[in-house]
C-alpha positions as a LaTeX table, in Angstrom:
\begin{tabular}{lrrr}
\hline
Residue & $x$ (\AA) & $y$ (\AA) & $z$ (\AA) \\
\hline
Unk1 & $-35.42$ & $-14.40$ & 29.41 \\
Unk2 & $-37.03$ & $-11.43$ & 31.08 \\
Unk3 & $-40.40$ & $-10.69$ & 28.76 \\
Unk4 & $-40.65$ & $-7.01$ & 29.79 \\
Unk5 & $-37.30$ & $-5.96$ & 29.33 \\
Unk6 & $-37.21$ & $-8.25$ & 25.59 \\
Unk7 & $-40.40$ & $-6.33$ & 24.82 \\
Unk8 & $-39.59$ & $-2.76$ & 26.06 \\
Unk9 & $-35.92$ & $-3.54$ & 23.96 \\
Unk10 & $-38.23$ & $-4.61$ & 20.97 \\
Unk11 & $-39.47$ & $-1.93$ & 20.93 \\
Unk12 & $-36.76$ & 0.70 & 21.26 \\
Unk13 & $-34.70$ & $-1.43$ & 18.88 \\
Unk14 & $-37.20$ & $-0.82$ & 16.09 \\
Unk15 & $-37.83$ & 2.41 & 16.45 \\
Unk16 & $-33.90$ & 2.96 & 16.39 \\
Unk17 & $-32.77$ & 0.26 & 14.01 \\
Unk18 & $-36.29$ & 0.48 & 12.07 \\
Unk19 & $-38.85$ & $-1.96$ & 11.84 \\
Unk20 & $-37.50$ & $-4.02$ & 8.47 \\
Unk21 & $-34.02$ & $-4.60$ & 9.67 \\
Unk22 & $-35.20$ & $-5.81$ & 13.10 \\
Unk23 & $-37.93$ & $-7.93$ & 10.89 \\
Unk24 & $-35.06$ & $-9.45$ & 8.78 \\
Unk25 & $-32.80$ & $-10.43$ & 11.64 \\
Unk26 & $-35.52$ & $-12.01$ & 13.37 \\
Unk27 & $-36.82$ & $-13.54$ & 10.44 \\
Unk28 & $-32.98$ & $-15.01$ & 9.46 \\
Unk29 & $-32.23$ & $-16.42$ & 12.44 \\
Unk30 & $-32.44$ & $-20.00$ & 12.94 \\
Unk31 & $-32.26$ & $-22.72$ & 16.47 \\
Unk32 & $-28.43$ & $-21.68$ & 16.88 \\
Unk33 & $-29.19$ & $-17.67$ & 16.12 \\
Unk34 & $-32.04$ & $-16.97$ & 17.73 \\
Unk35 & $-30.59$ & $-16.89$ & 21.59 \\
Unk36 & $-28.01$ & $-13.94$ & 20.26 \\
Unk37 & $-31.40$ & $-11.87$ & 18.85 \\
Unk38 & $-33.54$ & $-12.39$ & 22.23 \\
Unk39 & $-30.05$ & $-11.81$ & 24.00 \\
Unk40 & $-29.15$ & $-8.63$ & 22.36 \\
Unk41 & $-32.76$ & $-7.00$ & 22.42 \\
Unk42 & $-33.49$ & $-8.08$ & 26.25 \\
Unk43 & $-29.96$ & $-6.77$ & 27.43 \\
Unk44 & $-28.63$ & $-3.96$ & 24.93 \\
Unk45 & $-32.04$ & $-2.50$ & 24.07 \\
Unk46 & $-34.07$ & $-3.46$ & 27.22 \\
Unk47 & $-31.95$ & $-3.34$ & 29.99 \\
Unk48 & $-29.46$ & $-0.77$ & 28.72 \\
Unk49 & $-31.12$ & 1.70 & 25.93 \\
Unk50 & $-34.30$ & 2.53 & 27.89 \\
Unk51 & $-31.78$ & 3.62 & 30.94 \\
Unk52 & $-32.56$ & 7.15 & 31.60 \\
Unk53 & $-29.84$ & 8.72 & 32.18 \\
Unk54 & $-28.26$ & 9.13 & 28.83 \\
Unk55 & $-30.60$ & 10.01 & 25.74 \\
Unk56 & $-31.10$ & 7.96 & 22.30 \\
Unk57 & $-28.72$ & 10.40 & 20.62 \\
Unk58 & $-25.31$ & 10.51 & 23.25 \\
Unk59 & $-26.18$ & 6.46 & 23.37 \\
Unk60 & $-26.02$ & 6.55 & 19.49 \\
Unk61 & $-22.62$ & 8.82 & 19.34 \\
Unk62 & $-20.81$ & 6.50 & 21.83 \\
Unk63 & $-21.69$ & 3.28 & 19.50 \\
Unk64 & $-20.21$ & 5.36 & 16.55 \\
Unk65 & $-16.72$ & 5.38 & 18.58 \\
Unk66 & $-16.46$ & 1.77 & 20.06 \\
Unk67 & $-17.38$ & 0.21 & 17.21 \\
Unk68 & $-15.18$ & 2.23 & 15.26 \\
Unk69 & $-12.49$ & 1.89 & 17.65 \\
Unk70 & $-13.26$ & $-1.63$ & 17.24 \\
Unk71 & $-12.85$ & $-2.18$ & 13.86 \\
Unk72 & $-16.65$ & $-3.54$ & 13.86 \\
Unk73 & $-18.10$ & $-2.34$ & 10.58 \\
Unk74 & $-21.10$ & $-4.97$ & 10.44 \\
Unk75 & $-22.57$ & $-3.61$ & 13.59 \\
Unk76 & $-20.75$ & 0.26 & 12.74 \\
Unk77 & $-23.04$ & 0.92 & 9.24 \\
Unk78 & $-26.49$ & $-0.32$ & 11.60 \\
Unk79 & $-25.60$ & 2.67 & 14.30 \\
Unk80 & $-24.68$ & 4.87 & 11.69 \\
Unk81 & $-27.99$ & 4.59 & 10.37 \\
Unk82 & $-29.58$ & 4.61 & 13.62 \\
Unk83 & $-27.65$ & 7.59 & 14.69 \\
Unk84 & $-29.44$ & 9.05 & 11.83 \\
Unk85 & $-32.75$ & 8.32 & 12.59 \\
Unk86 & $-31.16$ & 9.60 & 16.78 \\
Unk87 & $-31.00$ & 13.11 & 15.45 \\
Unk88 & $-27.37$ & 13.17 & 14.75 \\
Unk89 & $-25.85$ & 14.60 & 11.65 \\
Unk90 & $-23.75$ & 13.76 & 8.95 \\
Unk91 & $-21.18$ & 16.54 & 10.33 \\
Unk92 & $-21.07$ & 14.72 & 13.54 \\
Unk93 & $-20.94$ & 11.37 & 12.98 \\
Unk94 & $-17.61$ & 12.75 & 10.73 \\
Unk95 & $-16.77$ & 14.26 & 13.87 \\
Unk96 & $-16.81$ & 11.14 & 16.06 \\
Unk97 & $-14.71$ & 9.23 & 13.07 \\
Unk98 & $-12.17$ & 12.12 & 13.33 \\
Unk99 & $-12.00$ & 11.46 & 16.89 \\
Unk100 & $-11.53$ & 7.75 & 16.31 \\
Unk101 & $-9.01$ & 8.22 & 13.89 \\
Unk102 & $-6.85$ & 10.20 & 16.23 \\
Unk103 & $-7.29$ & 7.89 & 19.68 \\
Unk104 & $-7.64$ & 4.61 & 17.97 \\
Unk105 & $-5.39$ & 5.18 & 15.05 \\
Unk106 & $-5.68$ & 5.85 & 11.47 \\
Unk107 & $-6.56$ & 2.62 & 10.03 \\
Unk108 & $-9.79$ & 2.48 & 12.28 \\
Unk109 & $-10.59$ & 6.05 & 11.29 \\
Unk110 & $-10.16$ & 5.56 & 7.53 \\
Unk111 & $-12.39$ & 2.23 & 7.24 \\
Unk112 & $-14.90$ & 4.16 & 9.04 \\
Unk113 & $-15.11$ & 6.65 & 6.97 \\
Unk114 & $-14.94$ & 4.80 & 3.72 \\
Unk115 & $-18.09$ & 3.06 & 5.11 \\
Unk116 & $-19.90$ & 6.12 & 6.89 \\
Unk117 & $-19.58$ & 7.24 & 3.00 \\
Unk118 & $-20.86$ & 4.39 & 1.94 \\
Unk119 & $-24.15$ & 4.51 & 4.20 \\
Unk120 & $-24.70$ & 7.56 & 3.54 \\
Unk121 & $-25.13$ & 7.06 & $-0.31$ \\
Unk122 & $-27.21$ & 4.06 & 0.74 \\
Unk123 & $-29.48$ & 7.01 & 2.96 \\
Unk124 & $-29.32$ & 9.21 & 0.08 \\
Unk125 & $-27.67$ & 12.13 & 2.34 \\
\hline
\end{tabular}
């Protein structure tokens, strides 16, 4: 593992995800977990999310669309949220969905929706 880009992804990955959820999946994973944590914070948040090229918020809207596209709600309602906290709206995240729903097919579009709804109760917005 490369300990500067784990800790510069530690960092941008709680500051995006917040500090609690990147507690509790720390905290709940166990010997077979625990590579995937370190894994995903060194590469996706290190190496990848402190690029400079592309800001928090265009990183945040292109999650919204592959893991829609995807059909990866787990991971889709965490980048909702951190879109959020990225600076994009409500309006646009609906706006991305749309977009799914249209290149990736209905089905994706509708789940994502039902559970963009559904985080955003959770967020009271």
């Amino acid at each position: 593992m490369n300990k500067e880009l784990f800790e510069r992804g530690l960092e941008v990955r709680r500051a995006v995800a917040g500090e609690s959820n990147v507690d509790a999946a720390f905290k709940n994973a166990d010997e077979f977990s625990m590579p995937m944590q370190e894994l995903v914070t060194e590469f996706c948040w290190g190496e990848i999310w402190t690029r400079p090229d592309l800001d928090r918020r265009s990183r945040s809207i292109l999650n919204i669309g592959m893991l829609a596209a995807l059909n990866r709600s787990d991971e889709l309602a965490g980048h909702i949220r951190a879109a959020i906290t990225n600076g994009v709206t409500k309006a646009e995240v609906r706006e991305c969905l749309l977009q799914v729903a249209v290149y990736a097919g209905m089905p994706a579009g509708m789940s994502s929706f039902k559970l963009a709804r559904k985080v955003f109760d959770e967020m009271g917005i």
